[in-house]
C-alpha positions, -999 to +999 in steps of 0.1 A: +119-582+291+125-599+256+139-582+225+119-583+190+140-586+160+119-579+130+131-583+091+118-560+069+116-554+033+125-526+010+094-503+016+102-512+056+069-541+057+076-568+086+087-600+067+092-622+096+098-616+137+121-636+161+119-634+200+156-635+218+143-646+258+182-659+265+212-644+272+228-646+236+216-645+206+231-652+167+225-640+133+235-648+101+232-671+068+243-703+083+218-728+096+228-730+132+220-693+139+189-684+159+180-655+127+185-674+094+194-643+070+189-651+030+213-628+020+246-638+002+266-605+016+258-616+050+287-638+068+279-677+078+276-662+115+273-620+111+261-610+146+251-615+183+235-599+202+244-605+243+222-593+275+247-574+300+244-571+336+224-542+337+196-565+316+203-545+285+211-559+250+248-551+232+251-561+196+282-570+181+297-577+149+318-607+141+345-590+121+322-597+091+331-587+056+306-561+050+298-552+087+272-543+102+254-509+094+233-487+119+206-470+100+180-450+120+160-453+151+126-457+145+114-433+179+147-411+181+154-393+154+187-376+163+208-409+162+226-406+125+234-443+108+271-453+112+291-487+109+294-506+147+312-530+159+295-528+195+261-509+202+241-501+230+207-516+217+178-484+220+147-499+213+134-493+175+172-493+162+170-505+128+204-519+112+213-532+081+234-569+075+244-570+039+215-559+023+194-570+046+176-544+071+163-555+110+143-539+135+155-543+171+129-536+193+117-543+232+087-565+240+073-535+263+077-509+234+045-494+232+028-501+192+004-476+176-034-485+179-054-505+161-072-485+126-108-492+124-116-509+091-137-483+068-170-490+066-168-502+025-146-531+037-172-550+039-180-545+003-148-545-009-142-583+010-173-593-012-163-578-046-130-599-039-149-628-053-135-644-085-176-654-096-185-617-093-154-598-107-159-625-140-199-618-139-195-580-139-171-582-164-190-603-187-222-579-186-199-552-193-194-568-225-231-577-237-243-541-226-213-523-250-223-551-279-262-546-269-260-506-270-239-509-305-266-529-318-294-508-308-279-473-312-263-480-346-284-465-372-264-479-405-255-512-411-238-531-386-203-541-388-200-571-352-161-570-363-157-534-352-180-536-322-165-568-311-130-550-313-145-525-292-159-550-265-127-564-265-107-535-261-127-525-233-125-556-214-089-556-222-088-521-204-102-531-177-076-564-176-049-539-178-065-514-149-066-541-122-033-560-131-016-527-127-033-518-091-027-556-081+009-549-087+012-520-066-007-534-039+018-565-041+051-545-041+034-521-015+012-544+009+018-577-004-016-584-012-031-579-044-066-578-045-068-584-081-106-590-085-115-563-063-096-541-084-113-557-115-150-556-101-145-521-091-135-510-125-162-531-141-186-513-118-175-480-132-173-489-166-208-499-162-218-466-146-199-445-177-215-468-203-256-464-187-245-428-182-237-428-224-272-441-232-291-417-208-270-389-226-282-402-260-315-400-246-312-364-232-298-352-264-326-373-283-351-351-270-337-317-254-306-317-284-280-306-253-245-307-275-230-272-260-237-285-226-225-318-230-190-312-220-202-298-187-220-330-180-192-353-191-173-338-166-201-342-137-204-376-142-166-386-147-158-363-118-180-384-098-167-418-112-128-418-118-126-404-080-146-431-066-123-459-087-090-442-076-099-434-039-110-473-036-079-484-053-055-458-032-073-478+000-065-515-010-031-509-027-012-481-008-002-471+028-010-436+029-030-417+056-070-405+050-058-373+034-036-385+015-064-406-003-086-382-009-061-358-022-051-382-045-083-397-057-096-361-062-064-338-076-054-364-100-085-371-117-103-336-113-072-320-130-072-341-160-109-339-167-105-302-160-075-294-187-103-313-210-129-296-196-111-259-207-102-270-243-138-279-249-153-244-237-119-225-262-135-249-291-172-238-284-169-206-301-152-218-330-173-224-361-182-254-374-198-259-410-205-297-398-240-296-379-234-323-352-264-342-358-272-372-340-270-406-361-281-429-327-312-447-336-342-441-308-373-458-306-408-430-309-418-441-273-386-426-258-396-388-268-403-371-237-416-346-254-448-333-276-426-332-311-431-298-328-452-298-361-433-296-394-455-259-401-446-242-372-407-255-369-409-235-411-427-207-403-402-199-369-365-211-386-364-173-406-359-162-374-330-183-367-307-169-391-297-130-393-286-129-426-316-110-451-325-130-476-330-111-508-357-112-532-361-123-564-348-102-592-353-103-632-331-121-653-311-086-665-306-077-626-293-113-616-268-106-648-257-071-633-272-051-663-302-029-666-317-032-702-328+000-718-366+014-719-379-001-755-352-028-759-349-066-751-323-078-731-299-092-752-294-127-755-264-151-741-251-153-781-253-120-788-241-106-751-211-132-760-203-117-794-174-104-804-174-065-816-170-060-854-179-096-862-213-101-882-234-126-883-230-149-921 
């Protein structure tokens, strides 16, 4: 039986792994050790580790300077961490030399079992690409500038659209470097372009979904349900982007991933969701009118003649219109049978002043 000493990092990742098949077996920061340690608070020579009699493993410190620390035990969880001098080795001790942290373990110990690859890994591998993350991102950036020019019903101002595009893309920059970190710190592997394509792919989603909303409210004029379908597209979207970047940037179990990609996302949209439906039943004296420009051939329906929409609109308003009234009645006063109303000079006269 050999003994597996593993270096790991600070969120407990294997780093490197050394197999001791002697009898004796050194480690430290000097060259001649058999486990070259990069750390400046370990000791030219910090440890060995001996096989006894029994065909056990005893490590001992060399009356180093900042010793040698037991932390944990990676299959018992009742053995506390304390300084040694001379330990027992249990298989799956974990110790710590300066700041450095190793994983003693036996060659028979028993590792967990393989985790099938999801079935999108395969799609994820090919969105990895450098030529497809830049493509997608690029027709991103002609389908905002396209949209702008079609939509746009004034005059066109390319300065503000192009800030747009580029703020957008800029977005998306910012989305994937910050997933690519993670998954660096976390997994060591940072899947940049992944992380780019994928959010390329859903800004392309949100941006058709935008035109076919246009389009709905083009012909059907939906503006109070709106809100509810923002929400079911977006509820469908911003899951799918964070549940793909949970799986290629963090270790966490299946339900951790979905209860991320879904809480997160669904709770936001949700607070959003609420203060939409409080500002429904406010009033607005601002009609929202559409200003997008849609060509005839896109009206799904049969338009409603001019006659028809004038003769129904009385009925869209409560309020009575009153009729017309004489010229005495609009001025409040009610001229007397056999006289003329009097005149704006002579209503505006002062008493006791004549005419010269």
């Amino acid at each position: 039986m050999a003994l597996i000493i593993e270096e790991l990092n600070r969120a407990r990742h294997v780093q490197a792994r050394y197999r001791m098949d002697g009898e004796r077996l050194t480690l430290g920061r000097g060259y001649g050790n058999d486990v070259i340690i990069e750390d400046v608070h370990a000791d030219p020579t910090h440890a060995e580790i001996l096989r006894d009699e029994d065909g056990g493993f005893v490590l001992h410190d060399l009356d180093t300077v900042n010793g040698t620390q037991l932390v944990r035990n990676l299959y018992d969880s009742s053995i506390k961490s304390e300084e040694v001098n001379r330990r027992q080795i249990e298989s799956g001790d974990e110790i710590q030399v300066g700041r450095t942290h190793l994983r003693i373990s036996h060659s028979e110990s028993a590792v967990p079992p393989a985790v099938p690859l999801h079935s999108l890994e395969g799609i994820l591998e090919r969105l990895s690409h450098p030529a497809k993350a830049i493509s997608l991102l690029a027709v991103v950036a002609v389908l905002t500038l396209l949209l702008a020019y079609l939509n746009f019903a004034g005059r066109l101002e390319w300065t503000a659209v192009i800030n747009l595009a580029i703020g957008s893309l800029a977005g998306l920059l910012l989305y994937a470097g910050a997933w690519a970190f993670i998954g660096r710190v976390v997994r060591h592997d940072t899947r940049f372009f992944a992380h780019l394509s994928i959010a390329a792919l859903g800004a392309l989603a949100y941006t058709c979904w935008e035109w076919f909303r246009s389009l709905l409210d083009f012909n059907f004029a939906i503006g109070k349900t709106m809100p509810l379908l923002n929400f079911a597209v977006l509820a469908v979207i911003l899951p799918t982007m964070l549940w793909c970047a949970c799986y290629l940037a963090l270790n966490i179990s299946r339900g951790w991933r979905w209860a991320v990609s879904l809480l997160l996302p669904l709770g936001f949209l949700g607070l959003g969701l609420a203060e939409e439906i409080a500002g429904m039943a406010e009033f607005s004296g601002i009609p929202q009118i559409s200003t997008t420009l849609k060509y005839e051939d896109l009206l799904l329906r049969e338009p409603q003649p001019m006659q028809e929409f004038l003769a129904e609109s009385s009925g869209l308003y409560d309020i009575e219109i009153p009729q017309e009234e004489s010229a005495a009645g609009d001025n409040g006063e009610t001229a007397a049978p056999g006289e003329s109303p009097a005149t704006e000079d002579e209503a505006t006269q002062e008493p006791g002043m004549e005419e010269q």
